[in-house]
C-alpha positions in Angstrom: 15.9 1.8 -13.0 14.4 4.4 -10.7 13.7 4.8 -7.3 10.4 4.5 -4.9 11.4 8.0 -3.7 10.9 9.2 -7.4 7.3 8.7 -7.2 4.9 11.3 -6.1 0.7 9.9 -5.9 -2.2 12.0 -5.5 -3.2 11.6 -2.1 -6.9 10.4 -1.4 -8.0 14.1 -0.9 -5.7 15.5 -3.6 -3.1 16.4 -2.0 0.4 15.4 -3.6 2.6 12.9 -1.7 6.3 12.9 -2.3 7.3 9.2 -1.7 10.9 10.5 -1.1 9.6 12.3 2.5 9.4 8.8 3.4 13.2 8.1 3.2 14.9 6.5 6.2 11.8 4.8 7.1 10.3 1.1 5.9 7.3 1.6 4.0 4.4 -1.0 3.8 2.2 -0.2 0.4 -0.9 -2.3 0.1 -3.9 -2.7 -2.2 -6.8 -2.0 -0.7 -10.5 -2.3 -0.9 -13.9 -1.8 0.7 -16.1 -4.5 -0.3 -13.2 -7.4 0.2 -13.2 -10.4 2.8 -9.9 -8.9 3.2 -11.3 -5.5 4.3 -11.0 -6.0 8.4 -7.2 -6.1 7.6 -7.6 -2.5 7.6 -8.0 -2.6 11.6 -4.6 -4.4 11.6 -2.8 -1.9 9.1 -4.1 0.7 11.4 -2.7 -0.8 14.5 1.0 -1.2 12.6 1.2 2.5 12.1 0.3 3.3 15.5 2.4 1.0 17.2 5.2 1.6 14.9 4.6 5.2 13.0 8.5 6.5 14.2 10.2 3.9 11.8 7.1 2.6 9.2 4.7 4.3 6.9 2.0 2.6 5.3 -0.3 3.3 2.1 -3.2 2.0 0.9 -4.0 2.3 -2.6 -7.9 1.9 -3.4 -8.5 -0.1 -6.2 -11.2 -1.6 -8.5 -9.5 -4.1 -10.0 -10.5 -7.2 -8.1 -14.3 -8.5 -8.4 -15.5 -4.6 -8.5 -14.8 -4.6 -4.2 -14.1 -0.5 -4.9 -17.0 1.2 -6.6 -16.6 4.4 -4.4 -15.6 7.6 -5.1 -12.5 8.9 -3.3 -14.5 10.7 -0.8 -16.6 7.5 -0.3 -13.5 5.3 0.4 -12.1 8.2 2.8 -15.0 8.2 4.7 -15.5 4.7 4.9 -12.3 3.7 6.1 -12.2 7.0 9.0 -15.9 5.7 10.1 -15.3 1.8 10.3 -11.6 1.4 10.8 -10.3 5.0 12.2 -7.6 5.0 9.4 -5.1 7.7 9.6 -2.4 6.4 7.3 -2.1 7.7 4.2 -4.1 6.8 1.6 -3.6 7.9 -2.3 -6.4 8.4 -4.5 -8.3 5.7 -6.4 -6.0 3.7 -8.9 -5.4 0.9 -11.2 -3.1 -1.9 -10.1 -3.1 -3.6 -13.0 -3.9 -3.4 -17.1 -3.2 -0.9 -19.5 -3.8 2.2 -16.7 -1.6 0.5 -14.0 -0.4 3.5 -11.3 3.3 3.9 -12.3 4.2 2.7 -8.6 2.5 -1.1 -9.1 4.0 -0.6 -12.3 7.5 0.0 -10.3 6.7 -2.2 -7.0 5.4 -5.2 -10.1 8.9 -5.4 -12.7 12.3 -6.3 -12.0 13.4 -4.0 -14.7 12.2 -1.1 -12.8 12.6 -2.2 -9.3 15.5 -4.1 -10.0 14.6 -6.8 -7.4 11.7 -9.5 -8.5 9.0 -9.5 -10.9 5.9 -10.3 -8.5 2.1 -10.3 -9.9 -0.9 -8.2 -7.7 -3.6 -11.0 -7.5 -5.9 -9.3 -5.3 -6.8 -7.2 -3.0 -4.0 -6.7 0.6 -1.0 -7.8 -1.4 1.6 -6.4 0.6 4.8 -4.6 -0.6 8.0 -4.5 2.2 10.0 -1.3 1.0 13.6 -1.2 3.2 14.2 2.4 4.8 16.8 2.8 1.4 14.0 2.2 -1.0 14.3 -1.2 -2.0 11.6 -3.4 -2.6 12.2 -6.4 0.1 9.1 -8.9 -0.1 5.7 -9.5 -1.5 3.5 -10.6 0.7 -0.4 -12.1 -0.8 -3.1 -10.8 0.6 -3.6 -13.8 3.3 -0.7 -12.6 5.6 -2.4 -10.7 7.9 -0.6 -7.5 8.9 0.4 -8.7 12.9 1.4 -11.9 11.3 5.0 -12.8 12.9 6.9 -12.4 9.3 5.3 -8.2 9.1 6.5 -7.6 12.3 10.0 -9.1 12.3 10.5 -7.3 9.1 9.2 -3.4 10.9 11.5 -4.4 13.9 14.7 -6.2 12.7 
């Protein structure tokens, strides 16, 4: 059973992210897409790490995997989400959540045998993974708890 912090992602632009430069702070990792009815929770993910960037870090992973809602390329998504939403959070490149290509962190975030918490099942876009400021996967949250909902922002601030 690893850790979260042993996970390094390609970064949107191709940079490498170390997951373990996040350590001491909760971490909010969410499923995202461009094309979803889910899409303006962007707006709301943006306002979380703003409002609370000194002790949270969030990251969206792009996906394709529900109803086709992310046919762009990475530079696409970037854009799209810098234009409409003004994210700044980080963002990793374009992934698979699920199937026989699922990113080794849903893979993680997804089985008790690697997380060593719950077993918990991505069923579309926003689903919502709590990480404690240890590493530890906390909740699963579907994608209709919107990010200011009472439950997200007890969690950042307890």
């Amino acid at each position: 059973m690893g850790s979260i912090y042993d996970f390094h992602i390609t970064g949107i632009t191709g940079e490498e992210i170390h997951l373990a430069r996040f350590k001491g702070r909760k971490m909010l990792i969410v499923n995202v897409a461009s094309e979803c009815g889910y899409t303006p929770q962007y707006s709301a993910l943006q306002e979380l790490y703003e409002n609370f960037s000194d002790q949270l870090v969030i990251i969206g992973f792009p996906s394709n995997d529900f109803g086709g809602q992310e046919p762009g390329t990475n530079e696409q998504i970037q854009a799209f989400c810098s234009r409409r939403f003004g994210v700044t959070f980080p963002l990793a490149a374009k992934v698979n959540i699920k199937g026989p290509e699922q990113h080794p962190v849903f893979r993680w975030l997804t089985r008790r045998t690697e997380n060593g918490v719950l077993d918990s099942e991505v069923h579309w876009n926003f689903t919502k993974f709590l990480i404690s400021p240890t590493g530890r996967l906390e909740a699963v949250l579907p994608s209709s708890v919107h990010p200011l909902d009472p439950q997200i922002l007890n969690w950042i601030t307890a």
